[in-house]
N, CA and C atoms as an extended XYZ file, in Angstrom:
330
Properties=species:S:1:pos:R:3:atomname:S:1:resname:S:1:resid:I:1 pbc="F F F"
N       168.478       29.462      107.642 N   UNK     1
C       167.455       28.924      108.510 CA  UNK     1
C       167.108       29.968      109.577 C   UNK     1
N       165.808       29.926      109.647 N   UNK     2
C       165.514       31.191      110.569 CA  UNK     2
C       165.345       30.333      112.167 C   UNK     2
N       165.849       31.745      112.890 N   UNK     3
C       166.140       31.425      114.492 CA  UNK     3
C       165.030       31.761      115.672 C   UNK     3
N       164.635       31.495      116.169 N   UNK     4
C       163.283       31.130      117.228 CA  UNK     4
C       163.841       31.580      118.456 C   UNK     4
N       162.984       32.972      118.801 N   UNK     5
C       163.475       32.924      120.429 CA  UNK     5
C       163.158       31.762      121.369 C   UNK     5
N       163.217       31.284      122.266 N   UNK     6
C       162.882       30.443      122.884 CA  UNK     6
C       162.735       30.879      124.474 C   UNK     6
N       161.193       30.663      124.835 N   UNK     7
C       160.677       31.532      126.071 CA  UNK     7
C       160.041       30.193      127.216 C   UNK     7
N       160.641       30.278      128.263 N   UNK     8
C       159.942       29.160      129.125 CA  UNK     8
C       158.779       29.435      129.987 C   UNK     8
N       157.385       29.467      130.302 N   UNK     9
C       156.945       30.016      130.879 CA  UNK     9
C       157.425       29.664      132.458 C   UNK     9
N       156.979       30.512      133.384 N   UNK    10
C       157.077       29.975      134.998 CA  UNK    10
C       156.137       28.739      135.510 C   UNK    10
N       155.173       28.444      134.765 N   UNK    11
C       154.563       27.348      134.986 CA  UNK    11
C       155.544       25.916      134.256 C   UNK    11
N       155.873       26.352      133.292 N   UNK    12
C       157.234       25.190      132.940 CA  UNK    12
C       158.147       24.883      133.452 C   UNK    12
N       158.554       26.041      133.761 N   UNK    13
C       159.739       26.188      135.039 CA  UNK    13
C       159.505       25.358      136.107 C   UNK    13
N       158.098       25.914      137.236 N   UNK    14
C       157.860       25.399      138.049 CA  UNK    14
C       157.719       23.373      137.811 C   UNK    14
N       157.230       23.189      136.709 N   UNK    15
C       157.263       22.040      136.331 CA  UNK    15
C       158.417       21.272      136.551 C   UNK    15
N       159.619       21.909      135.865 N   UNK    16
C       161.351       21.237      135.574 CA  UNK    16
C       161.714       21.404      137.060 C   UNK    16
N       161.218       21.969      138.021 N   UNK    17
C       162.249       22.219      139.277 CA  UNK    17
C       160.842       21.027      140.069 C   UNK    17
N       160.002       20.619      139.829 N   UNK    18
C       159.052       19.656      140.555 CA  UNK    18
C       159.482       17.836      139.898 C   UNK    18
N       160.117       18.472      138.905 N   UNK    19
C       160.726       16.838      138.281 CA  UNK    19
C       161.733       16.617      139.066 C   UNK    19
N       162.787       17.359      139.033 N   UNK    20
C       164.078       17.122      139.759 CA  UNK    20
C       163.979       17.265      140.800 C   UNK    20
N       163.477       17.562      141.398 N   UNK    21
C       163.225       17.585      143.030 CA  UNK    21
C       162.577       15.996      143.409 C   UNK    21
N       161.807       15.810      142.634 N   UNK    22
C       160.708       14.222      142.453 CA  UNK    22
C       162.156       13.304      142.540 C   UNK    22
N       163.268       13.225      141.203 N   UNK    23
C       163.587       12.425      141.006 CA  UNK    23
C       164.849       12.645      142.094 C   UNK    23
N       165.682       13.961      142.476 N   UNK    24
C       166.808       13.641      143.611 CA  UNK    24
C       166.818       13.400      144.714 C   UNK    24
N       164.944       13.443      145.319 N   UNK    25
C       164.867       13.581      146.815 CA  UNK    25
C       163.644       12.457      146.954 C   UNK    25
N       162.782       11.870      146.097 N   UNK    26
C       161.783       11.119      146.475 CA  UNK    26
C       162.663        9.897      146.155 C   UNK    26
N       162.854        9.680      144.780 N   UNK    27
C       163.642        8.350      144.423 CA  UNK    27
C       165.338        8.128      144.927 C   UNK    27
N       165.705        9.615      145.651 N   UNK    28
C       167.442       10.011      146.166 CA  UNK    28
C       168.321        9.410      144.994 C   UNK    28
N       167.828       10.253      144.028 N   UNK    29
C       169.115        9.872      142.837 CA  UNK    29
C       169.523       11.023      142.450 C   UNK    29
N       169.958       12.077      142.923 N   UNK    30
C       170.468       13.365      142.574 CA  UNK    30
C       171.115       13.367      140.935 C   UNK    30
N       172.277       12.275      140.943 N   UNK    31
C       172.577       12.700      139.284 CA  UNK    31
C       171.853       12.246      138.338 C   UNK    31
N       170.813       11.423      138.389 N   UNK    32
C       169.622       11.079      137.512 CA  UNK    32
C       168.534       12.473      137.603 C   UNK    32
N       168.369       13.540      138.278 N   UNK    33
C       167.680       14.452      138.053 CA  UNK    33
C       168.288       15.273      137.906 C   UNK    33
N       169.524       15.378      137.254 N   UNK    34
C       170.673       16.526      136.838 CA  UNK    34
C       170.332       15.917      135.260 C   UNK    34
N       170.776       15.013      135.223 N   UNK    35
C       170.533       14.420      133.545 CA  UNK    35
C       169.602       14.364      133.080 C   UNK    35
N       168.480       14.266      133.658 N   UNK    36
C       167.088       14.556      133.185 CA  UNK    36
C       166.877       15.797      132.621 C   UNK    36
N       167.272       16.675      134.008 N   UNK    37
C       166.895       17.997      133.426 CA  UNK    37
C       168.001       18.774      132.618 C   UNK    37
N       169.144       18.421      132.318 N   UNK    38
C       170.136       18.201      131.058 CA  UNK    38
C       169.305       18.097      129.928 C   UNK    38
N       168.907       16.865      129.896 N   UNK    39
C       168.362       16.679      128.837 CA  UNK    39
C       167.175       17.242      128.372 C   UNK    39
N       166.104       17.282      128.999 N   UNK    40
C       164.873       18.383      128.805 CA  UNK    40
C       165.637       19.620      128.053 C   UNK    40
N       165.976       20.370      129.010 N   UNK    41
C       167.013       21.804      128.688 CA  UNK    41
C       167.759       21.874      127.280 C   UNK    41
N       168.439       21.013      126.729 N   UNK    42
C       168.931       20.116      125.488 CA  UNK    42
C       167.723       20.229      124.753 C   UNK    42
N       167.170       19.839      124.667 N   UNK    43
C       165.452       19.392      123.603 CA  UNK    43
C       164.796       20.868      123.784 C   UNK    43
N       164.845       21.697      124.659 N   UNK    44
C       163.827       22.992      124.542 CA  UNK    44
C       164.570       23.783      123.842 C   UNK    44
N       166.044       23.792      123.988 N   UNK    45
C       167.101       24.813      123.600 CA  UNK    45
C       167.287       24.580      121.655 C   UNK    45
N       166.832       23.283      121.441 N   UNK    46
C       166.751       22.833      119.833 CA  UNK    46
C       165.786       23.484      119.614 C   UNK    46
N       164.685       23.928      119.704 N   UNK    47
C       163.335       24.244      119.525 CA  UNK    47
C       163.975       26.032      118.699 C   UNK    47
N       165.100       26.311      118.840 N   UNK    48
C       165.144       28.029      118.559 CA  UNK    48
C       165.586       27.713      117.008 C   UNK    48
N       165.886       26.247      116.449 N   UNK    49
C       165.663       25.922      115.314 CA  UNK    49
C       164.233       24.909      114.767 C   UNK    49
N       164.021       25.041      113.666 N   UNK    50
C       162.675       24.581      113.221 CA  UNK    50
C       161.615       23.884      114.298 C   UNK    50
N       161.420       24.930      114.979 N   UNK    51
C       160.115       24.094      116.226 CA  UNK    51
C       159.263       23.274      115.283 C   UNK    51
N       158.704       23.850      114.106 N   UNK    52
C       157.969       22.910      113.982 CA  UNK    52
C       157.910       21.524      113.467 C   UNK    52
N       159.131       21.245      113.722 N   UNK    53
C       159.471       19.465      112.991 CA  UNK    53
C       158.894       18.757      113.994 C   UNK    53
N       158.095       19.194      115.066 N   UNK    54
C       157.723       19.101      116.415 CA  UNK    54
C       156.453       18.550      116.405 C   UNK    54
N       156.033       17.285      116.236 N   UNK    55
C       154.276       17.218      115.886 CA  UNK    55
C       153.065       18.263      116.863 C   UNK    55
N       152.195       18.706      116.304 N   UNK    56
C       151.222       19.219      117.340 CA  UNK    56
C       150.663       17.455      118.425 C   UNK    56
N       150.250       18.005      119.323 N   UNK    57
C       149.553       17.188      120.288 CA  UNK    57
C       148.385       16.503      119.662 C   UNK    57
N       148.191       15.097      120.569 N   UNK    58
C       146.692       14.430      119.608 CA  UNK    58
C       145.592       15.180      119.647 C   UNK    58
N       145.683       15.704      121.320 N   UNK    59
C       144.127       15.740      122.495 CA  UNK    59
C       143.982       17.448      121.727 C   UNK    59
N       142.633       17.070      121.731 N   UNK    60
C       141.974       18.697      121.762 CA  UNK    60
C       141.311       18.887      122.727 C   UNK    60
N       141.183       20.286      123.139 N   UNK    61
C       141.460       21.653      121.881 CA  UNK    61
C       142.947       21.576      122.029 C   UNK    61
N       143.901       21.332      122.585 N   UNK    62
C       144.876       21.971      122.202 CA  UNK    62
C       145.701       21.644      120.910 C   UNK    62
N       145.261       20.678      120.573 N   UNK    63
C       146.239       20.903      118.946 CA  UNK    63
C       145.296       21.818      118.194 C   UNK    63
N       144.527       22.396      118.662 N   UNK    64
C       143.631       22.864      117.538 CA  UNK    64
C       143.898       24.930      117.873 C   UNK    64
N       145.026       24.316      118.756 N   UNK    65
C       145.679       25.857      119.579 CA  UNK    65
C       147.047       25.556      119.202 C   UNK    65
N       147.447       24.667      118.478 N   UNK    66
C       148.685       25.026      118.166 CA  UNK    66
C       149.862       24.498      118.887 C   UNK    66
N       149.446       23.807      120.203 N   UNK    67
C       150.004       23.148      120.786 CA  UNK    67
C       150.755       22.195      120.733 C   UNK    67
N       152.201       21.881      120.630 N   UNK    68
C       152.888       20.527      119.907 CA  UNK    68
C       153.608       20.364      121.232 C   UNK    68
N       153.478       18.791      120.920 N   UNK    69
C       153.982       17.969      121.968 CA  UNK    69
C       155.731       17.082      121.724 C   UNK    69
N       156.493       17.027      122.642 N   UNK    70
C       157.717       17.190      122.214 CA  UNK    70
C       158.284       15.849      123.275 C   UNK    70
N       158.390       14.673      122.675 N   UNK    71
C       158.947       13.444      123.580 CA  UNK    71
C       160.922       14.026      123.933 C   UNK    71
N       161.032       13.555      125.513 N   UNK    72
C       162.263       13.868      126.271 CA  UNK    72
C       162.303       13.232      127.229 C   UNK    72
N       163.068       11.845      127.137 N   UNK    73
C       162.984       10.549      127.485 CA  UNK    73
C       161.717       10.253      128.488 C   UNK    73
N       160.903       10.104      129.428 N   UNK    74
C       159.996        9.841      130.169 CA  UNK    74
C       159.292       10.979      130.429 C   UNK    74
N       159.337       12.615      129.985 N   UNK    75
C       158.727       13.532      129.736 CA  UNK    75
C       158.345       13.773      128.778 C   UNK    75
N       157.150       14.974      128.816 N   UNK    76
C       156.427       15.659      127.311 CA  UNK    76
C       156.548       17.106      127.375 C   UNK    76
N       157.399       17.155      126.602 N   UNK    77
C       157.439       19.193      126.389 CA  UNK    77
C       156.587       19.815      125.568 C   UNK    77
N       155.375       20.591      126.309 N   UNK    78
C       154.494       21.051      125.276 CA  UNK    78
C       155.002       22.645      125.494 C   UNK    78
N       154.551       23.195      123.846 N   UNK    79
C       154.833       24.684      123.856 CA  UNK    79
C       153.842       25.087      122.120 C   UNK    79
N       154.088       26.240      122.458 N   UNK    80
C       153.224       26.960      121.203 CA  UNK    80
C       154.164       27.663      120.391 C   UNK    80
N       153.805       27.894      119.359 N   UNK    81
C       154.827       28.703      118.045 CA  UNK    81
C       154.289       30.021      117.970 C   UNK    81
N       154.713       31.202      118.037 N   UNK    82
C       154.525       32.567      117.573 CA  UNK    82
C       155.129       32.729      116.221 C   UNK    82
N       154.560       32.722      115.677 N   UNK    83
C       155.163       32.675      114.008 CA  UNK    83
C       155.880       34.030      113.482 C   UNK    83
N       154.465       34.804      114.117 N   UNK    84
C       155.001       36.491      113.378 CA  UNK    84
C       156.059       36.601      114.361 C   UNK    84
N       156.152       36.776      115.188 N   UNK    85
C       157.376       37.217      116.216 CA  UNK    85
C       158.607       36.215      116.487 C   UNK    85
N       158.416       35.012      115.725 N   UNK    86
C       159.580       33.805      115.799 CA  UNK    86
C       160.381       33.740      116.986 C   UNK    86
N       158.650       33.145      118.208 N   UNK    87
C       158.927       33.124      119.501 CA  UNK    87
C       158.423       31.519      119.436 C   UNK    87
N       158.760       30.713      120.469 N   UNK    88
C       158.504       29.594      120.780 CA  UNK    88
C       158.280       29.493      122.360 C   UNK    88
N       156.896       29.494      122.957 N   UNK    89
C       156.596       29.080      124.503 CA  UNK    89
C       156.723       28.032      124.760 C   UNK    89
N       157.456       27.727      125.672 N   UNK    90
C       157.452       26.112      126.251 CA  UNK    90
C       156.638       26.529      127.616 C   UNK    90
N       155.379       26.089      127.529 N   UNK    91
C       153.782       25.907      128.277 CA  UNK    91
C       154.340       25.006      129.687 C   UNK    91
N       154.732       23.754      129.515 N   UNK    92
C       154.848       22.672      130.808 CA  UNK    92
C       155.766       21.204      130.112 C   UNK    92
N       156.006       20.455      130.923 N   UNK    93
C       156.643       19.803      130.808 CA  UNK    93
C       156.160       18.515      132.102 C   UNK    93
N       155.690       17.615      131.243 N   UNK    94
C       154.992       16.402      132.469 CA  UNK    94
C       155.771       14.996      132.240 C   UNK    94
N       155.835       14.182      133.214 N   UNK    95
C       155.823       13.350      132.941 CA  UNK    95
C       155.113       12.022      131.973 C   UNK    95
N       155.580       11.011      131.293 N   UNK    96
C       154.661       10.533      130.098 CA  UNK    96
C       153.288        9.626      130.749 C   UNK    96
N       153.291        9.306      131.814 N   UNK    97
C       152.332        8.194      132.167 CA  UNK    97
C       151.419        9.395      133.343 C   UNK    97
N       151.300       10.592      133.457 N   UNK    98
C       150.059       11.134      134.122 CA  UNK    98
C       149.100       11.389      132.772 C   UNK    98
N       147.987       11.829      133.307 N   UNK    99
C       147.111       11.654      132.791 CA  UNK    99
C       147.206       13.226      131.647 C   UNK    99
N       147.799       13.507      130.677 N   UNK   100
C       148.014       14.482      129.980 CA  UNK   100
C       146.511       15.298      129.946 C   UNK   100
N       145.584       15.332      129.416 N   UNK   101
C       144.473       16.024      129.668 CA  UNK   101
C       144.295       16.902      130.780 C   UNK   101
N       144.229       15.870      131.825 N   UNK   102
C       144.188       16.336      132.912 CA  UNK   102
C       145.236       17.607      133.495 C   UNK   102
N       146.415       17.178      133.411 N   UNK   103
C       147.561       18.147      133.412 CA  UNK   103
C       147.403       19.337      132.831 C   UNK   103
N       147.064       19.282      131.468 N   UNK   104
C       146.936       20.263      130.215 CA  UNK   104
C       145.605       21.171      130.447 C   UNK   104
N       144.756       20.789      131.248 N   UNK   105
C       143.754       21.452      131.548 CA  UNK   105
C       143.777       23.254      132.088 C   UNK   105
N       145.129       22.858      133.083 N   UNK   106
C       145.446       24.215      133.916 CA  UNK   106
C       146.639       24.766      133.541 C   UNK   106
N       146.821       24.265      132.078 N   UNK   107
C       148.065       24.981      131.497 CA  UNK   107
C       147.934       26.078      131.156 C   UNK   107
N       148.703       27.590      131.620 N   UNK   108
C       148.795       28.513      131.231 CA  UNK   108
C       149.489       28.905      129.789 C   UNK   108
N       149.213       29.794      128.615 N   UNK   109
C       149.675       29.284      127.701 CA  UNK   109
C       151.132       30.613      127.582 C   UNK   109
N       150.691       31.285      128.738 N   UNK   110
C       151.781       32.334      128.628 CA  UNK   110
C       152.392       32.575      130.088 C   UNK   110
């Protein structure tokens, strides 16, 4: 089975450190935004095997960019596949009830 680098952009990043910050200091549940982002981290780190068991996204254009969307309990991990270079971008990471479009609009894809 072939192995997938796995690359986070800084806009994803910035994303995972705006969740846990949301969930240890707005809602003050510190080990609920340790396990969250456990778990995210868990689900991106699978991705360096077969990303694409990963459905693409509904909304276009971006499934039509390759874009697959990746459920992680009350989040969505979107990222893109580099095929020739058997790289995998993880783009952002939102929560499931904002308005995904909207979000996805100012997603950087690198």
């Amino acid at each position: 089975m072939e192995q997938y680098e796995v690359k986070i952009t800084e806009y994803a990043l910035e994303a995972m450190r705006g969740i846990v910050h949301y969930i240890a200091y707005d809602f003050l549940a510190p080990q609920a935004a340790v396990n969250t982002l456990n778990a995210i981290r868990s689900e991106i780190k699978s991705l360096n095997t077969l990303p694409s068991r990963v459905a693409l996204t509904d909304d276009e254009p971006w499934r039509s960019e390759g874009i697959h969307k990746m459920p992680v309990n009350n989040y969505l991990v979107y990222f893109w596949i580099n095929e020739d270079e058997h790289i995998v971008h993880v783009t952002n990471v939102v929560y499931t009830r904002r308005d995904q479009k909207n979000v996805l609009q100012d997603m950087p894809m690198k």
